[in-house]
N, C-alpha and C positions, 0 to 999 in steps of 0.2 A: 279481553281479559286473559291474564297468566292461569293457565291450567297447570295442575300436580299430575307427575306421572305415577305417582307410588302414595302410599300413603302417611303421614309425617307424625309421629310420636310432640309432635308439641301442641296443636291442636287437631289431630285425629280427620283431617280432610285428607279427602279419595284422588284419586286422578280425574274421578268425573266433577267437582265439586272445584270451584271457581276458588283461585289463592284468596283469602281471606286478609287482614289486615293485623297485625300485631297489637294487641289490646298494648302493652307497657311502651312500646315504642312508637306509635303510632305509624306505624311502616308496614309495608308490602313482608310477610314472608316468603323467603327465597327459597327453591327448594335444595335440598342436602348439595349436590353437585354445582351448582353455582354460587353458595356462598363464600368459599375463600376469593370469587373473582370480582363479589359488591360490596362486601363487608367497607364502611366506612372508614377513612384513616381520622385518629384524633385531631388533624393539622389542618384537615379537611375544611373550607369553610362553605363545601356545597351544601344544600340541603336534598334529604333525603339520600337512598343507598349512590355511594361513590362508583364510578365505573373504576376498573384497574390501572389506567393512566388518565390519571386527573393530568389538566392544562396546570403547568407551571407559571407562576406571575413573573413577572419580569421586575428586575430590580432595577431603581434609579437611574443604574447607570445606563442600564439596555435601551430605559426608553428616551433617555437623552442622548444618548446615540442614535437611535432612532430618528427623533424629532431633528436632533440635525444634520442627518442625512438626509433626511426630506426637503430640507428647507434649504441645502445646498444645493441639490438638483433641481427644483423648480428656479433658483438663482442663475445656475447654470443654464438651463433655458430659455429662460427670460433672456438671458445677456445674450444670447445668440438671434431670439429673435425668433424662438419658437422653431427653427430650422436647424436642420444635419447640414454641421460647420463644412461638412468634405461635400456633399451630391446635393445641399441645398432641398430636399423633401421637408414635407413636415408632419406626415403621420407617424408613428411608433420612435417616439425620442426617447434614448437613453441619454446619462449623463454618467460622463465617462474619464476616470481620473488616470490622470496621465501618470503620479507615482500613484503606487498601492493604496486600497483604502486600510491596508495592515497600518502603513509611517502614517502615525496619528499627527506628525508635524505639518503636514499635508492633506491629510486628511479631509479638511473640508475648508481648504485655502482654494477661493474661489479660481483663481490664477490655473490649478491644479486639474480643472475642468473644462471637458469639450463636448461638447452636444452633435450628438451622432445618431442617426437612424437606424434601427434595428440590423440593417444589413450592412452598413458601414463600420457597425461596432462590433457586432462578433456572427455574424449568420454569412458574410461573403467572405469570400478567398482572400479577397487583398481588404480582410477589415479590421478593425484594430487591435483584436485580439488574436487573429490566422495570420497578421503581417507587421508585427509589432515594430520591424525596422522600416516598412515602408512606412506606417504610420507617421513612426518619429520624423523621419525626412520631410514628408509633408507636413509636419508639423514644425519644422527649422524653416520651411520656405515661407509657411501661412504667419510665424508667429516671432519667428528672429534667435539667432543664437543668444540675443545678450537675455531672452526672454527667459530660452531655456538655461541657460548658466543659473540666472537668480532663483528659478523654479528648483533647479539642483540645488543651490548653498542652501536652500531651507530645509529641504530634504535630508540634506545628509547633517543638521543637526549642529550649524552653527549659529542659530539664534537662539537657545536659551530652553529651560526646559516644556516637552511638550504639552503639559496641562496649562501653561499660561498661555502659549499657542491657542489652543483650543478653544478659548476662553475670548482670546482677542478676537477669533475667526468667527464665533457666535453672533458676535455683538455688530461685526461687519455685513453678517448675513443677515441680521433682519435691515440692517440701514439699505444695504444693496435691496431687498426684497420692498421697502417701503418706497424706494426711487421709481420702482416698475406700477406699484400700484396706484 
């Protein structure tokens, strides 16, 4: 139980004497010193006194981006086969996109992705992240230049705008996702 260190003018409890409950709120009384940090905000839909950084909801769009970035990267290592495409392991797989996951045109265009083990993707010297042009090279030997040409023209935004992209790229990911299952 919360003890009072002083004694509080709204219902007359000591420092010895155990916080009491809010007869009209039905809440814990805080003492002087910590109520600007529980005081609830109106917006609030927790119950009972709010901490000072309430968790933020995520909006629509966060968790649809979310949900298909999840469902690209299990796509992505399905298609590889559950192994790191470069050293061939298969515990700690990232999925790893060769343009940014910033270019939403790409963004979760399966093509866009290579399944890499933690130390080939960014923890070792020569990994995809600490040797981005060896990467690529190895990835013109593994994968073909006309591969990366078409990976580029998407990229750089000659197919059309990127929400219908996105859109197409969904609809491929669960078809790609229901092939493996």
């Amino acid at each position: 139980m919360l003890r009072r260190e002083s004694k509080d003018c709204w219902n007359g409890i000591t420092s010895s004497q155990p916080m009491k409950m809010c007869q009209e709120l039905k809440q814990p009384e805080w003492p002087r010193y910590l109520r600007p940090f529980v005081m609830r905000s109106p917006h609030s839909n927790m119950k009972g006194p709010a901490v000072r950084s309430a968790r933020k909801t995520k909006t629509t769009r966060q968790k649809t981006t979310d949900k298909l970035d999840k469902l690209w990267a299990q796509v992505v290592k399905l298609r590889a086969g559950n192994r790191c495409e470069m050293c061939g392991k298969t515990g700690r797989l990232n999925s790893h996109h060769i343009y940014s996951r910033s270019n939403l045109r790409v963004r979760w265009h399966i093509p866009n992705g290579v399944c890499l083990c933690a130390g080939c993707h960014a923890l070792g010297n020569y990994s995809a992240h600490k040797a981005p042009a060896d990467f690529m090279d190895w990835l013109e030997e593994e994968r073909g230049t006309a591969f990366l040409d078409k990976l580029r023209e998407r990229a750089h935004g000659t197919l059309g705008p990127a929400v219908d992209i996105a859109i197409e790229d969904e609809k491929k990911l669960k078809l790609e996702l229901k092939k493996f299952s």
